[in-house]
N, C-alpha and C positions, 0 to 999 in steps of 0.2 A: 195399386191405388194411386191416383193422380193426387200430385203434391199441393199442398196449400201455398197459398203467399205467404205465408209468417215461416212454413219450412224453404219456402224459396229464397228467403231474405236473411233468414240464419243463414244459410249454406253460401250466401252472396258477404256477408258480414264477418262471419267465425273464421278463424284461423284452426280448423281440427290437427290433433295430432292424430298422425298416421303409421302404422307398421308398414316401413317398404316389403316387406316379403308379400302386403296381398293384393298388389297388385300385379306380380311380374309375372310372365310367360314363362314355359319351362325353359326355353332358350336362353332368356334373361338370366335363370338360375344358374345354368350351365355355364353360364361365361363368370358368374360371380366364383364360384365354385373351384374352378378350371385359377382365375386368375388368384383366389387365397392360397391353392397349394404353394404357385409358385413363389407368392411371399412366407410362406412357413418354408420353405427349400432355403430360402434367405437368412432368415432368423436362426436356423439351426446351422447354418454356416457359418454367420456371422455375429457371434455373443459377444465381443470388445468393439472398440471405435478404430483400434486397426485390422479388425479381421472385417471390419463396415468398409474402410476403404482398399482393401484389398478388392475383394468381391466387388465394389463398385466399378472401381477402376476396370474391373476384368469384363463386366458389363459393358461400360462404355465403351472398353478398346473393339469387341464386339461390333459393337452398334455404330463403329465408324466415325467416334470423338479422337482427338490427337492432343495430344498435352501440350498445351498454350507455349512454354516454353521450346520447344520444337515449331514452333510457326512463324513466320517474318512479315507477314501480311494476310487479313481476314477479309473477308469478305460476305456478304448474304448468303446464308446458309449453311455456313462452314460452323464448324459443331470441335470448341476445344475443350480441356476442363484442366484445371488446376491442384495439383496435391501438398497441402501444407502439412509438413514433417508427418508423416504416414496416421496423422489422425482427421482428418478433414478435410473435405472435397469440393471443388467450387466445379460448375458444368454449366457449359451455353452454348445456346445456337444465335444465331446471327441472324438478328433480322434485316429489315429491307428499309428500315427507313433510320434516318441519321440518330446515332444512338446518344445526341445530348436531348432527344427526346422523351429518356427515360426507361427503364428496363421493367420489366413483370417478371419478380422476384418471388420465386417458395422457397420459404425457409426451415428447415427441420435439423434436428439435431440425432446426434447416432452414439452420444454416452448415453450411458444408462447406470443405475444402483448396481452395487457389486460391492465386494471385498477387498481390498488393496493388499500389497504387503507393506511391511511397516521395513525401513534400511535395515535393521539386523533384526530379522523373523524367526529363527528356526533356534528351537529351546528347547530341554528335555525334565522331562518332571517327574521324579519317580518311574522310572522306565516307560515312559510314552515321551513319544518324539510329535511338537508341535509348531505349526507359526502363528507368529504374534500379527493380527492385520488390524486394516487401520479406514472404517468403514467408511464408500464415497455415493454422497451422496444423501437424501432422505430416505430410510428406511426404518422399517419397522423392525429393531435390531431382533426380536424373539420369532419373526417367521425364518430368519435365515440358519438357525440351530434344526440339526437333526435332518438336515436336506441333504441329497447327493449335489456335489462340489466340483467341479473340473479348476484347472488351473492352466491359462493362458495367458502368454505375455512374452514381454524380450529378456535378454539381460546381454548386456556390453560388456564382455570379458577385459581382460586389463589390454591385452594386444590387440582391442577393438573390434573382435570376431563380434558380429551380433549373434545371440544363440534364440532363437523361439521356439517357446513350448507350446504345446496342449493338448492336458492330459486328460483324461478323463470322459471324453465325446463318442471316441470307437468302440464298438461291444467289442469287452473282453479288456479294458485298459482298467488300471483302477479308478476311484473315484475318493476323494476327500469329505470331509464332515466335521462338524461341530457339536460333538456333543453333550446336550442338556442336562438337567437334574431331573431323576427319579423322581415320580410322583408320592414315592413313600419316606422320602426327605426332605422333602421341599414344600413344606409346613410355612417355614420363614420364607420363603421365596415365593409363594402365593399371596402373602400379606401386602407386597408389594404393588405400587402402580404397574398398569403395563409395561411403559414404559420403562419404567426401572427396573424390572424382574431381570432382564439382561443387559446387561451394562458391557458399553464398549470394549472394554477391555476383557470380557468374557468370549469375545468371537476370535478366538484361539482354535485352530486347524488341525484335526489329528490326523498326523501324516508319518506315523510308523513306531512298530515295538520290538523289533529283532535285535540286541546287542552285536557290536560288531563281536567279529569271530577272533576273540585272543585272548590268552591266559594270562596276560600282564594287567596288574591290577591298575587300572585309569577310568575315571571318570566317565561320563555321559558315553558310553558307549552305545545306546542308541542311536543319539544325534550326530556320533561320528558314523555310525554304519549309513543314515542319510546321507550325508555328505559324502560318504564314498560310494555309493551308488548312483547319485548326482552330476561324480566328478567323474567316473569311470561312461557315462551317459551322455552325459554334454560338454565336459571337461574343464566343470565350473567347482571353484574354490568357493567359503563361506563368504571370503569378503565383495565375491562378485555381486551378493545381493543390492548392495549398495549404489550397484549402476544398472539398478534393472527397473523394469514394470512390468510387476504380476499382477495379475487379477484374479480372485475367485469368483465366478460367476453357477449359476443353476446348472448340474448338468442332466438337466433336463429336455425331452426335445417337446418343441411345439408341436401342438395334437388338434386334431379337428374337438369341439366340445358337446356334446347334448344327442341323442337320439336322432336328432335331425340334420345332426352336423352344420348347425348353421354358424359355431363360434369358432374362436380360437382361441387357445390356451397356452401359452407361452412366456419365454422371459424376453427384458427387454422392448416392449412392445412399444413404451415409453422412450425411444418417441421414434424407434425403427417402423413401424409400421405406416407414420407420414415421411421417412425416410424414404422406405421403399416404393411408397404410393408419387412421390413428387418425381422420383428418381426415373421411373418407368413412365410414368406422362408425360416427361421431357424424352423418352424417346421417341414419342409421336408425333412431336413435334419438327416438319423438316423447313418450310421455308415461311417464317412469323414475320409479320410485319413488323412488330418489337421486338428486341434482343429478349429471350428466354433465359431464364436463369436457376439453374437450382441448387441452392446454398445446403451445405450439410456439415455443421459445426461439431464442436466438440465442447464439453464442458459447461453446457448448460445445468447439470444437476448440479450445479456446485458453483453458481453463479455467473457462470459466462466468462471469467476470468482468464487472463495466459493466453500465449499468443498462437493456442488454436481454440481459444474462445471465441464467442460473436465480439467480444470486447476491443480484442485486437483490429489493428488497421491493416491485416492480411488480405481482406475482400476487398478492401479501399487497393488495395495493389493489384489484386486482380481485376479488377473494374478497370484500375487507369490504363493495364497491359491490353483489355478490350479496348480502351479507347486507341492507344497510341498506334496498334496494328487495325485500324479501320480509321477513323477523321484525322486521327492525329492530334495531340494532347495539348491545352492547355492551360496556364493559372483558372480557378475558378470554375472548370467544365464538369469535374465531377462531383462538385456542389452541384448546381444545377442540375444536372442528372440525376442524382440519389433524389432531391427536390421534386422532379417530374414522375419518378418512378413508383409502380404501385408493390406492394408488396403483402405477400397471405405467411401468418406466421404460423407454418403447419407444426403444430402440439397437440398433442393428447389432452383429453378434457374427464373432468370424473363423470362416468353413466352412473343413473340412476340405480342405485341396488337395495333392492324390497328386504333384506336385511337390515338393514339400519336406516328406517321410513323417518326419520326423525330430526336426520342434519339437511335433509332434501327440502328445499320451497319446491314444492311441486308444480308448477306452474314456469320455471325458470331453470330448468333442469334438461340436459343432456340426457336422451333414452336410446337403448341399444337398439339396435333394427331399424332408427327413425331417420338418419343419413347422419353426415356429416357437419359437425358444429361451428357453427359460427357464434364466435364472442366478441362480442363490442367491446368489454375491458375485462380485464383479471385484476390481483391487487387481493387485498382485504378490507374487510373493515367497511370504511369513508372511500372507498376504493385506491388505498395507499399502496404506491408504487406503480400503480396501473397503466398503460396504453391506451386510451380511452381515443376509438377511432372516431372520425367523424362521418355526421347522417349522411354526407355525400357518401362517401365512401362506402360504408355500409349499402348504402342504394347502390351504390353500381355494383358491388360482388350479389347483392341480393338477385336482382335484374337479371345478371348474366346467369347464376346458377338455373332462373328460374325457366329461363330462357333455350337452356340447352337439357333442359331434363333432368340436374341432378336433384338428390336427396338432400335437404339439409333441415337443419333447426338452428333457433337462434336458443343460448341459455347462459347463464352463470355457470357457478360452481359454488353449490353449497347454500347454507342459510347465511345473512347478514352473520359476521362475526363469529363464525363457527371456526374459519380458517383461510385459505386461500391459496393461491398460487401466483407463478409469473411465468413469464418465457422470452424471449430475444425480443418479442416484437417492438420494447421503449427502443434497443439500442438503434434499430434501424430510424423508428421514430424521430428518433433524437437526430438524426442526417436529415430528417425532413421529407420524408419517403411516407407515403396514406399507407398504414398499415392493420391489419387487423388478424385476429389468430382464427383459425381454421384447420380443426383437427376432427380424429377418431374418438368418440368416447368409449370410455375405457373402465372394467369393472376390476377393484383390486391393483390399484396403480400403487408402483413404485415395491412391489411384492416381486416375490422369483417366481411368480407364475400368472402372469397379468389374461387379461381374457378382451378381446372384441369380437365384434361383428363381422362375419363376411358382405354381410348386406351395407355397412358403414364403411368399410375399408374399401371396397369396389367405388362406390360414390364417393370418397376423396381423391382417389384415381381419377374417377371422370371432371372433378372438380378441378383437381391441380392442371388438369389437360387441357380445359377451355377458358380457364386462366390466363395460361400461357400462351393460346393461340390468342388472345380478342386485342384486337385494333387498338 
């Protein structure tokens, strides 16, 4: 049936939301498909922010990046990257035109919620042996009770050996937990807000019940058969806790989700997923007219802070070392450059989820399968603490996306005053760089088992790619 003028002119006028799955070719599937594995191959390799630049780094050396500080002059196309203290990674290719013209910067971060240990963790309680941790991040303290647990991290022995663990990832290693209160006791503990049912100090680690093996009447003989299992293993003492970083994290691996395998189920995805997506489009990239750039911080769940936070002037360093091996540095140039340079603050965003229809404006809402989110501001409230990019700006990432075929949506997060979020994008702002966030929406954020899109993760991919190439 031949369309009317008032259907001509809706479909000329409306903005429809769309599921990318129905239009794509089986081909198209196959490469969405093909490229999720290799980021869930990522994610279960990579569950801390030094097992993120480990893995990266190993990528880059790959793909024919050299570490900035091994270089004495740059040139168009030469491709370095930079490691600040093994949690954060800076990567660039070199473009072709004078780089006080400004760089095309993605920015993503690779901490994520987890478990800490607290400096003196391991205590015994009536013959169970546990640690004390000390939770980083926003989480929802009562999903992380009654999970399988791995343990990953360093510790800096007193004669400065580094030792790394971790444990819990290979079939067949053990695995750690936390665990809850019985349903047929916990009368007073239902009474409770959520919130408070699990209290900080209850995400205590059971990490063994064997007494050590002696007939001499002593104390905590649990906690010392730990410790001498510990020491006999890595040939650490109690007090070496104190110079370490451990993490408990999910030891769970990432899974295809649904019948149709269109999700994915994992930890971490917050904000590894535009980690991995920014990290791989900057390898497509070989000879840009603009300097490419992809930034991947540390410490954003926890404000950005420390000097492998965005907060830090570590990037402002590596910036000037871009500039001083190509133009050559001075007073005032990398003002102007950050000033000139465009920037996509790649974060995860909350998708929509038909369980809780109630904190969603639906209308201004993030949907799984419908591409890649674009937000004008985050913040809460009156938009307090926000990024708030501007409508050029917004136009030109609009334009260009629309331009080279990806998926996107523009949305909030949430209803006015329900809640809110933030990400790196003010601190770049604040240099004076057009910036705007541009991420994966993501169901069950900030949980040990986060879920997206393969149809959403594929289209940030192509996002951060044509980003980084345009003029």
């Amino acid at each position: 049936m031949e369309k009317t003028q008032t259907q001509i002119l809706k479909e000329k006028l409306f903005r429809p939301k769309k599921n990318g799955w129905e239009s794509l070719k089986e081909n198209e599937k196959k490469d969405i498909f093909s490229y999720a594995q290799g980021y869930m191959d990522f994610i279960n390799e990579a569950k801390t922010e030094r097992e993120c630049v480990k893995a990266i780094t190993e990528i880059l050396d790959k793909h024919g990046f050299t570490n900035i500080e091994n270089t004495a002059n740059l040139k168009a196309g030469d491709k370095v990257y930079y490691i600040n203290r093994y949690k954060n990674v800076y990567a660039a290719v070199i473009g072709s035109n004078d780089l006080s013209n400004g760089f095309n910067i993605v920015g993503a971060h690779i901490d994520s919620p987890r478990l800490d240990l607290k400096p003196n963790p391991l205590y015994e309680d009536n013959e169970l042996a546990l640690l004390k941790t000390h939770y980083y991040g926003g989480i929802k303290k009562y999903q992380w009770v009654n999970i399988p647990l791995s343990m990953h991290g360093v510790i800096m022995k007193k004669n400065n050996e580094k030792i790394e663990i971790n444990i819990g990832e290979k079939e067949g290693e053990p695995i750690f937990t936390i665990a809850d209160l019985l349903p047929h006791l916990s009368s007073q503990q239902e009474k409770k807000k959520l919130n408070e049912a699990i209290a900080g100090e209850d995400l205590n680690i059971l990490v063994g019940s064997i007494p050590f093996d002696t007939d001499e009447d002593i104390t905590d003989k649990v906690k010392l058969n730990i410790l001498n299992l510990l020491n006999q293993k890595y040939g650490i003492v109690e007090r070496d806790f104190v110079s370490s970083e451990i993490e408990f994290v999910p030891a769970m691996k990432a899974s295809s989700l649904g019948f149709d395998e269109s999700l994915v189920a994992g930890y971490g995805q917050d904000d590894r997923v535009c980690a991995y997506t920014s990290l791989t489009a900057l390898l497509e990239v070989k000879n840009p007219t603009r300097t490419a750039i992809c930034l991947l911080a540390d410490k954003e769940e926890i404000g950005s802070m420390g000097n492998t936070g965005m907060s830090s002037r570590v990037f402002e360093y590596f910036l000037n070392e871009l500039l001083n091996k190509t133009i050559g540095n001075k007073p005032g140039l990398l003002d102007s450059c950050l000033k000139s340079s465009r920037v996509l603050s790649a974060d995860v965003t909350a998708g929509y989820n038909p369980n809780f229809p109630s904190i969603y404006e639906k209308n201004n809402e993030s949907y799984i399968g419908h591409g890649i989110s674009v937000i004008k501001y985050t913040g809460s409230a009156s938009k307090g603490g926000a990024s708030d990019a501007n409508a050029e700006f917004v136009g030109y990432v609009r334009n260009l996306f629309e331009k080279n075929g990806v998926a996107y949506q523009n949305s909030e997060m949430g209803k006015i005053g329900i809640g809110g979020g933030g990400t790196i994008a003010y601190i770049l702002a604040d240099r004076g760089s057009d910036v705007i966030d541009c991420g994966v929406p993501v169901l069950s954020m900030h949980s040990p088992y986060e879920i997206t899109s393969k149809f959403d993760i594929y289209n940030a991919y192509k996002a951060y790619e044509v980003f980084y190439k345009d003029e």
